[in-house]
N, C-alpha and C positions, 0 to 999 in steps of 0.2 A: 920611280919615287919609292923611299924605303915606308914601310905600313909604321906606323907607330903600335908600342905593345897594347894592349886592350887591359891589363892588371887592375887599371882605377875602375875597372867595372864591375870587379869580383866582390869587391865590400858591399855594394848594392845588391848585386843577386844574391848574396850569403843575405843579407836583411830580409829581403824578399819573402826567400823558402822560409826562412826561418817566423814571420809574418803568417805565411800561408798555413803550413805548420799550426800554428797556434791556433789559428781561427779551424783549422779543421778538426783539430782535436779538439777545439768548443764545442763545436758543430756534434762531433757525435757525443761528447757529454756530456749534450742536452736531451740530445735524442734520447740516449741513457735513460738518463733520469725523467725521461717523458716514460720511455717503454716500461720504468721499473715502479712507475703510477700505474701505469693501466695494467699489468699484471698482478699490481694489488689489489686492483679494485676487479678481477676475474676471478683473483681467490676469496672473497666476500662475496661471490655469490655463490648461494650453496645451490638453487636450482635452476640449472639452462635448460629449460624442457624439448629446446628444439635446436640445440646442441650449437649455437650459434657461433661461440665465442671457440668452442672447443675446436671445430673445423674451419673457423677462417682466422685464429689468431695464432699466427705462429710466430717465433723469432728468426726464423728463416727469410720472412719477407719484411720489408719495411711496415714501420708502423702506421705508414698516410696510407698503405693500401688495406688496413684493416678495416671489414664491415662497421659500420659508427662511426668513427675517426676520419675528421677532417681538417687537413694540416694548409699552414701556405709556412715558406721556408723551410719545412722540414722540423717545424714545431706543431704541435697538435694546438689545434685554436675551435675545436667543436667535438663533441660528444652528442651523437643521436643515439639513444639507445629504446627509442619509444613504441612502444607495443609488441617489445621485445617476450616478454613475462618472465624475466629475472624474479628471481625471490632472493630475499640476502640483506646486507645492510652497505651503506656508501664508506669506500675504506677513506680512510685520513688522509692518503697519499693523492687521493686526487687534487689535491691544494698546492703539489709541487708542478702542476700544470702552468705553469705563470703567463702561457701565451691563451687561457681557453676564453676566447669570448661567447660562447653558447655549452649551454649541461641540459641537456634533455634526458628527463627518465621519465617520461609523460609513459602511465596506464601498465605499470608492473606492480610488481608486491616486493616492494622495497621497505625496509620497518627499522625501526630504532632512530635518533634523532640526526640532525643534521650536522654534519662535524664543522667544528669553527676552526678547522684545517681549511675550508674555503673561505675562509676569509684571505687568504693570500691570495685569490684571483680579482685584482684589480683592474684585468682585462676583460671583468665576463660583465656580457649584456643581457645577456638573457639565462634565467634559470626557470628550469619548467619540472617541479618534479607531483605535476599533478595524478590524480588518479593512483597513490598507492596508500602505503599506512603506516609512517610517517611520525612518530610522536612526540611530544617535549614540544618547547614553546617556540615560537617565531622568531628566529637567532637577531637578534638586536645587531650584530652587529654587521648585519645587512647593509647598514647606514653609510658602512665603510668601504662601500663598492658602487664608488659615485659613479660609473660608466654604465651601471643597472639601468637596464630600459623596461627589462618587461619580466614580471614574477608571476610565476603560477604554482600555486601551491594548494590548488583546491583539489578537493575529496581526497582526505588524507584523515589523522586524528591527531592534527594536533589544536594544544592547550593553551592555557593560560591569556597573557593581555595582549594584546597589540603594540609590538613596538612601538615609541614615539618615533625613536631614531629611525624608521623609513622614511620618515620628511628630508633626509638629508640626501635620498638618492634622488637627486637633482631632476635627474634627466628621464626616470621613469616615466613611461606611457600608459602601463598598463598593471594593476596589481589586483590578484586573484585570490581570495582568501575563502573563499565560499567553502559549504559543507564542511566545515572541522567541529571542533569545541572551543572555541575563543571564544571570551567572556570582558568583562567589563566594558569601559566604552571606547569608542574610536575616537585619536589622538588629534589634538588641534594640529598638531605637526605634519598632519596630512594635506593643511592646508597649503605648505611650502613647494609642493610637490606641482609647479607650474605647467611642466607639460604633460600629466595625467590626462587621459582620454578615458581610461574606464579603471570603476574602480568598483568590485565585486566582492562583497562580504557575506550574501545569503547563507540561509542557513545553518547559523551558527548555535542561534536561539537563544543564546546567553549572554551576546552584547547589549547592553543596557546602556541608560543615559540618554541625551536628548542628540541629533544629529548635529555636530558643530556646523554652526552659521557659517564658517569661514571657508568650508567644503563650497559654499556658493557661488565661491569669487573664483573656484577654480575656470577658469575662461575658455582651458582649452575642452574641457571634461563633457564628453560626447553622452556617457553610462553609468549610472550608478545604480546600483541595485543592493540591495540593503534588508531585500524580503526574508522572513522567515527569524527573527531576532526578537529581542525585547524593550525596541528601542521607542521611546517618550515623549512625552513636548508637541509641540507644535511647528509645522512648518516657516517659515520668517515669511512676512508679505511682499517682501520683495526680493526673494526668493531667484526672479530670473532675471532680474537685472544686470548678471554679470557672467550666465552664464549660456550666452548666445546659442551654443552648437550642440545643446543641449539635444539628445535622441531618445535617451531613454530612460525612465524614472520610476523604481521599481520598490516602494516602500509598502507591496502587501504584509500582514501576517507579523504586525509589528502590535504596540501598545500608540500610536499614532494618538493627538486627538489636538481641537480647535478646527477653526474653520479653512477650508483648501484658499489658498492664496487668491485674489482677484489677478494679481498680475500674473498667472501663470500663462497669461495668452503672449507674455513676451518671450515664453522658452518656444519662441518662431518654429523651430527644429523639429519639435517635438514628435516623435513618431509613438510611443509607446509608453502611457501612461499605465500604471499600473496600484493603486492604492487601497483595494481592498483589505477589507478584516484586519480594522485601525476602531478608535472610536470618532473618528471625524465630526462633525455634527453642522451647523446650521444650511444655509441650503447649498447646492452644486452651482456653481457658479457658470454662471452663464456664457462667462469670457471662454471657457473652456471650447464653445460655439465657434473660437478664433484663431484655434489652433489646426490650419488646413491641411497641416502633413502628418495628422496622427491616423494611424493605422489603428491601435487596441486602446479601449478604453475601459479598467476594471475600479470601480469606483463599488462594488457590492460588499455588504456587509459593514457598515458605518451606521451613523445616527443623525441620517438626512431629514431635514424637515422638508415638505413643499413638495411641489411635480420637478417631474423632469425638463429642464426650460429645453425650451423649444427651438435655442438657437443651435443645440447639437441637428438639426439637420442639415446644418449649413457642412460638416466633415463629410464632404464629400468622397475621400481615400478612407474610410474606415470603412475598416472591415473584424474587427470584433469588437464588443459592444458589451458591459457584464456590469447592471445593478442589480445584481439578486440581493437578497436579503435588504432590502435598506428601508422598510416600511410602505412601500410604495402604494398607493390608494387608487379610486377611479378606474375609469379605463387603460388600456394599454394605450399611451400615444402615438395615434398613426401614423405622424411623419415620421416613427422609424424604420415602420416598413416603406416606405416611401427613399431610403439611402441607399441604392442599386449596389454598391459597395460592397454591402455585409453580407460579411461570409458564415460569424456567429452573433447569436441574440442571446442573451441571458439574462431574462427577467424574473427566474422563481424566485420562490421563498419568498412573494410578499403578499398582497392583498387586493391583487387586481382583478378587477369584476370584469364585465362585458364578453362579446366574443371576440373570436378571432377577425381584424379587422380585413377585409375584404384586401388591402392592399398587398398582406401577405402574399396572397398565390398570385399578382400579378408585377408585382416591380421589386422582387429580388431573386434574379436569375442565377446567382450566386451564390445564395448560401446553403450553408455544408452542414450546420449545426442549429438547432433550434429549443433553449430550454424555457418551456414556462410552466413549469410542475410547480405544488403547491401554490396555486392563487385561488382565486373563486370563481376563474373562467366558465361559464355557460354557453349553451350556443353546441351549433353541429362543427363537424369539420367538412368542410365545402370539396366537392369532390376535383374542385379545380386546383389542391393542392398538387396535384402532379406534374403542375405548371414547375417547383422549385426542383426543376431535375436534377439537382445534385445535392441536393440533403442526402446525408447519411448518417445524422441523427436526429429524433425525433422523443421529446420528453415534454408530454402534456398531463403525466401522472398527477392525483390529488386535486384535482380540479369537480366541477359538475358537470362536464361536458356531457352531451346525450346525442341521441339517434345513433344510425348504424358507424363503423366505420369503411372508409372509401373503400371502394375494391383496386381504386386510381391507385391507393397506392403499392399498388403492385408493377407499378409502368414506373416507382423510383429507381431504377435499377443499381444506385449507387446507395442505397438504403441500408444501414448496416446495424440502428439499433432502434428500435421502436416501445416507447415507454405510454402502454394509455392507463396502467392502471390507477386503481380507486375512482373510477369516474360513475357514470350512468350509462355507458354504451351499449346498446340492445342489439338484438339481430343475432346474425353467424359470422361467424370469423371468417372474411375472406381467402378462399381459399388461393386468389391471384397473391398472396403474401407468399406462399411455394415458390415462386418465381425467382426470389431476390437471394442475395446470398447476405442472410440474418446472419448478423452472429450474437443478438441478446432481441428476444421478444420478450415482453411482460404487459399483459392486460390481466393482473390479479383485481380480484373484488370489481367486477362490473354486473351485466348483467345478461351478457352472452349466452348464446342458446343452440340448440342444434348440435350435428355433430362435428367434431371435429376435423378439419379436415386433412385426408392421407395428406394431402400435400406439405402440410405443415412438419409433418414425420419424415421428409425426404429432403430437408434443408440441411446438408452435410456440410456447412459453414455454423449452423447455429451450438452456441456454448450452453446458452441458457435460454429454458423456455418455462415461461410462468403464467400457468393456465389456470390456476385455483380460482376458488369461491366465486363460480359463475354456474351457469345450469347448463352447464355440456353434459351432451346423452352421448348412447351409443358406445360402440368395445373399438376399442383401439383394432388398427389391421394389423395382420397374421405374422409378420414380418417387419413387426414395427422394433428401432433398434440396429437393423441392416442399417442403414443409411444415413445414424447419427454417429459417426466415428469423434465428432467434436464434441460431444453434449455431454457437461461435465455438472449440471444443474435442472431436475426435472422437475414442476411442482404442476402434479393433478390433481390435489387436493377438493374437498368441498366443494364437486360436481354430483353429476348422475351419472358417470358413466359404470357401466355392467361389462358381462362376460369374463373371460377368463384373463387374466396379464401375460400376454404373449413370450412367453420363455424364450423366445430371440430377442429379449430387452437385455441378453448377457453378452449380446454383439456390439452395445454402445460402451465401449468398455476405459469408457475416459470420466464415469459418471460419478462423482463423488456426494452428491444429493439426491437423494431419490423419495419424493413424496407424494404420493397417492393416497392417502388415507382421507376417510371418510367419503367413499362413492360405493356404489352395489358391485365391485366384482366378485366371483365366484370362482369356484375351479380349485386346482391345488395352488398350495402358495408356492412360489418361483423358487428355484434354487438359486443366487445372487452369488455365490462365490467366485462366479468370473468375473464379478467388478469388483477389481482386487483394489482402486481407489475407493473405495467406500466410504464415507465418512459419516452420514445420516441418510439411514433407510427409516419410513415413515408410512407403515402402510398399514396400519389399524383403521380400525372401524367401519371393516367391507364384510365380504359374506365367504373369505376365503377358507380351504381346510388347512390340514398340514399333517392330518394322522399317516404314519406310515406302516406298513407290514409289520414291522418289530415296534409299534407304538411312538417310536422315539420320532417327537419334528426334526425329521432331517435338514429339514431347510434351515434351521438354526447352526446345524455341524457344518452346514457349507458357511455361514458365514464365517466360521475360522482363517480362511484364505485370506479376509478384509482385515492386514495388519492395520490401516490406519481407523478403523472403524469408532466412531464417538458417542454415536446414540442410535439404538431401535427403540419402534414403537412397533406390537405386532398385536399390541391391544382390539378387544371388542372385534376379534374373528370365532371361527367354529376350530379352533386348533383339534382340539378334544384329543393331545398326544402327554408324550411324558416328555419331560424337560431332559436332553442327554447330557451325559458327564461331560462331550465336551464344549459346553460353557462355557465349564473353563480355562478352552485356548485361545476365548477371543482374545481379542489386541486388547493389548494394558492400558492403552488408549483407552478402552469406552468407560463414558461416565454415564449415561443413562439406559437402562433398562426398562423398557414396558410391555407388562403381557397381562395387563387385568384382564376380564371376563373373557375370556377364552377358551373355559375347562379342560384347563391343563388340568392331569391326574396324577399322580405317584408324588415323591418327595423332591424335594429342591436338594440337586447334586452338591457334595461337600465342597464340589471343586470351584464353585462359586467364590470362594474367598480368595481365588489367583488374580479375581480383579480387583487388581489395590487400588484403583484409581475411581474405581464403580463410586457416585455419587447419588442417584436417584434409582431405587428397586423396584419395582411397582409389581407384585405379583396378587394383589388381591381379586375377591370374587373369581376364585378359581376351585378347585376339586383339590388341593394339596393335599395331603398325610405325610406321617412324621414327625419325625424333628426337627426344629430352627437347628440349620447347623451352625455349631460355635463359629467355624470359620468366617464368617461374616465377620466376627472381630476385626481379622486381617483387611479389611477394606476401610482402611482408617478414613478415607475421603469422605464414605458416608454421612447424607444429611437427611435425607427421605428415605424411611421402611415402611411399605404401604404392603403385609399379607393378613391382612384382615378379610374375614368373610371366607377359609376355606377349613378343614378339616384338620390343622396339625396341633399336636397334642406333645407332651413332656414338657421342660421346663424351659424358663426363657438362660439362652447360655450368660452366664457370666463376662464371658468375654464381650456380651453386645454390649454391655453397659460401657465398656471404656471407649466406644467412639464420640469423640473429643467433640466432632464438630457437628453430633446426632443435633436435626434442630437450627440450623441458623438461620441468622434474622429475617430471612426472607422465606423462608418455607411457610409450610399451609398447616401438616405436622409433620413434626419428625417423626413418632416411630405410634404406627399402629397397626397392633395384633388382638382386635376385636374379633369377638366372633367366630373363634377357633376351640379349641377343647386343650387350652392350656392351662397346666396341672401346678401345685408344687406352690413351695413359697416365693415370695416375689425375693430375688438377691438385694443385700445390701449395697452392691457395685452401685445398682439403679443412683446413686445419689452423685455417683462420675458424672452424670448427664447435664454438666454444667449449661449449655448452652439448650436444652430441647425446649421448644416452646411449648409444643402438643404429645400429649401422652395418654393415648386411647388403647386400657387394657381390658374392655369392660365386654361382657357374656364370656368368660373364659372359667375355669375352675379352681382357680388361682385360693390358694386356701391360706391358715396361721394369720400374724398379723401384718398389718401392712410396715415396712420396715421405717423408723422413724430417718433412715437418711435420705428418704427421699426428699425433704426439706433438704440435704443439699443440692436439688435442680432447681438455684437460683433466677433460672429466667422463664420457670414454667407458667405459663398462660392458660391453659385448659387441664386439666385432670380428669380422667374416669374411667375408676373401678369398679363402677356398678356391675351388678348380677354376677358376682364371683359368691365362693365363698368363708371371705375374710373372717376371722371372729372379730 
């Protein structure tokens, strides 16, 4: 049989290729134009620190295989680019993306504003570009990208109001606005927003307005958090009637006030109330007793009237608890130690009498945190407190508690910060507290006694240890310092302890506090310049020397190494040295100076005036001679000159009169040089001294007449020239 020709099939396959064709030269002219986005948006950034982009993004290989870039069809439909650390700005071009449904630049330093070139991605659902710095306002027309499910745009800086137009992204779940600077109020149009689940605005601090009611009807809205703003009004009383799935409610730190809803025992949900530091007021409602799945409850800092009702013991899943501040009276009520649950208590700052209830050490196995500083707690602490083995913090500060404290709790071993100061606690400082790994001790102002113990000196977790105004005796050990590589706060203050200050205290070399003053030590005074964090050394009023071979207190030249150095006190020791020139290389940093009664001898170096920042001098009751050097002038910060009561003579410089702020309101005096053998006529400048309140120039030999512009030191309060001799 003859074949028939096949010809009528050639018009089809000519359409075909030519079909094929087309789609494939689409194909990569999309690709194109995807690849000539992302290599715009490579050259906007100006720093890859970890060369990311540089070594996996080549034109050589496709663009679905490049690190970030996630493609289906061979169109780019996701950008991860998060915790990358880009620095740069987002280029325009990534708007010709038209397939991207995800943009993640989550936790870079990304800056300038957000191009409304993405407003062409109609396809995107998620935009995250939290965590960088971000500015200009909230592009309105977000509105326009109804496929948006979920926006994250917090910790950034941006401005200005709140879109309304985000009520239009339908299908949102989730909208993150938190830490910027938006201001004014949040938009009813937020009420539109039907399938929101969380919606996060904290601190902004300049949203204002009352919270709109219609946020309430949101039905599916799991989270609102709104802490940290300036927002008004009052909550609505019915409030959870439409908002079933309600978990978490976060209105601290607001302008809040009126009474908390009775009906909030119907947000059923509720895990995590949070309303502190509002002005709330009439009493805590007791429904609140009705809410079985709440976890946290911060209701401190309001203006609650009444006790605490006593149907909150019925929360049996709570586990943090926070009425501080709210007036609180009586005793502390016991059935909250009695809520096995709780993990923290926070009842300071109010005015609770009695002691510690007995149920504490025995029915809460759980908790981690315990604050009840300032009340008017009395009573011991029971040594069966090491019944709550996992406390790890512990603040019973400001209270009247007395007797000793436990040695039990040295058997917390998860103990990490222990607060008993300002109380009555007598005895010795347990030295089972050695055992724990502190990292902040403070029993300031009690009435502790004995020595101290080494053990306490051998806690290389502890940051801060605050020992002052107690009657600890005894010299610190030999070696004390080895074993605080953490102790970055030491206060020995107002004790008895004696002997010499252990010169391996330059081994604790993270210390940037160091006070000791007023106890009996002796010995030469330490050279400190290996604690090159220094920021307040305070070790006046002991019995130390500091004269050296060449007279000069060296130990002052060591503290030049202390760039960040802000105030000495080396007052009311046996210095009996000369002050050396270099003074002044302390840090421009320090503003206070003190070295009254210490007989200091020779003249106050010129080079004093390199600190411009110097604010309080204190060099009186010393041996000085000389002359006030002019340079002083240079320390324009000056508001206290205390060298009264020493030996310097010539005249007062001219240049001291022009410090501006000699004197202000809050000083004792500004500038007193009693008591010295100064010579000469008083300068006319003296009437610059606009702000000096006190002005003590008197046993001096100050001669001619007093100059009449001293009437220009309009805010002076004291005067006196006595025993000069003025005509």
């Amino acid at each position: 049989m003859e074949k028939k020709p096949v010809f009528f099939f050639l018009p089809v396959l000519v359409l075909f290729i030519s079909i094929s064709g087309i789609c494939s030269a689409r194909i990569v002219s999309n690709q194109t134009t995807d690849q000539d986005a992302l290599f715009a948006f490579q050259t906007a950034i100006i720093s890859d620190p970890h060369e990311i982009l540089v070594k996996n993004w080549s034109s050589d290989a496709s663009i679905c295989n490049w690190i970030g870039v996630s493609c289906s069809h061979q169109r780019v439909t996701a950008l991860n680019f998060s915790g990358f650390s880009f620095q740069g700005t987002v280029a325009p071009n990534l708007g010709n993306l038209t397939f991207l449904s995800s943009l993640d630049l989550w936790s870079n330093n990304f800056t300038g504003f957000i191009p409304q070139e993405l407003s062409h991605l109609h396809r995107l659902q998620v935009i995250n570009v939290g965590f960088n710095s971000f500015t200009g306002a909230i592009p309105s027309w977000f509105g326009t990208l109804t496929e948006l499910e979920f926006i994250f745009m917090n910790n950034n800086k941006f401005s200005g109001s709140i879109p309304p137009s985000l009520g239009d992204c339908s299908k949102l779940r989730i909208l993150n606005l938190a830490y910027n600077f938006l201001g004014g109020s949040i938009p009813q149009e937020i009420a539109n927003l039907s399938s929101l689940e969380t919606l996060d605005m904290k601190y902004n601090y300049q949203i204002t307005g009352s919270i709109p009611y219609s946020i309430f009807n949101l039905s599916s809205i799991q989270k609102i958090d709104l802490t940290g703003n300036s927002l008004s009004g009052g909550l609505p009383k019915d409030m959870c009637n439409s908002i079933p799935r309600l978990r978490g409610l976060h209105l601290s730190l607001n302008l809040l006030s009126g009474e908390i809803p009775f009906n909030i025992y119907k947000c059923s949900e509720l895990q995590d109330l949070s309303l502190s530091y509002n002005h709330f007021n009439g009493s805590i409602p007791s429904s609140i007793g009705r809410l079985a799945n709440i976890k946290t409850l911060f209701l401190g800092v309001n203006s609650f009237q009444g006790a605490v009702p006593v149907e909150l013991r019925n929360l049996s899943r709570l586990e943090s608890l926070s009425i501080r501040g709210a007036s609180l009276t009586g005793q502390i009520p016991s059935f909250i130690f009695n809520m096995s649950s709780l993990k923290q208590v926070d009842l300071s700052n109010n005015s609770l009498s009695g002691s510690l209830p007995v149920a504490l050490y025995h029915n809460l196995p759980d908790l981690e945190q315990l604050f009840l500083e300032t009340n008017q707690l009395t009573g011991q602490i029971l040594d069966k407190i090491w019944d709550c083995k996992r406390l790890r913090v512990i603040s019973l500060s400001n209270n009247k508690l007395s007797g000793h404290i436990p040695k039990h709790l040295g058997n917390l071993t998860e103990l990490e910060y222990l607060f008993l100061d300002n109380n009555n606690f007598t005895s010795e400082l347990p030295a089972e507290l050695g055992n724990l790994n502190l990292v902040e001790i403070n029993v300031h102002n009690n009435v502790l006694s004995g020595a101290i113990p080494f053990s306490i000196f051998n806690i290389s977790t502890v940051t801060m240890l605050e020992l002052s105004a107690n009657h600890f005796s005894g010299q610190l050990p030999s070696n004390f310092g080895l074993s605080l590589p953490n102790l970055q706060r030491l206060y020995l203050s107002d004790n008895k302890l004696s002997g010499a200050i252990p010169s391996s205290i330059t081994n604790a070399s993270n210390l940037s506090i160091l006070d000791m003053g007023s106890n009996s030590f002796t010995g030469p005074m330490p050279n400190f310049g290996n604690l090159r964090l220094l920021r307040t050394v305070l070790i006046g009023g002991n019995n130390l020397t500091g004269e050296s071979p060449k007279q000069e207190l060296t130990f002052l030249s060591s503290l030049t190494n202390c760039r960040y150095l802000q105030s000495v006190e080396v007052s009311l020791n046996q210095l009996n040295g000369v002050l050396p020139a270099s003074i002044g290389n302390f840090s421009t940093s320090l503003q206070v100076f003190r070295a009254f009664g210490c007989g200091i001898r020779g003249s106050i170096p010129a080079e004093i005036g390199n600190l411009t920042n110097l604010r309080d001098l204190y060099l009186d009751s010393n041996e000085l001679t000389g002359l006030i050097p002019g340079t002083l002038g240079k320390s324009k910060q000056l508001i206290r000159i205390y060298l009264e009561h020493n030996k310097l003579e010539g005249r007062i410089p001219s240049d001291l009169c022009q410090l501006s702020n000699l004197g202000d309101f809050y000083d004792l005096l500004g500038l007193n040089l009693s008591s010295n053998i100064l010579s000469g006529f008083l300068p006319s400048e003296i009437g610059n001294l606009k702000v000096v309140r006190n002005l003590d120039l008197s046993w001096n030999q100050f001669s001619g007449n007093v100059p009449s512009a001293i009437g220009g030191a309009l805010s002076l309060v004291s005067l006196s020239l006595a025993h000069n001799k003025f005509q």
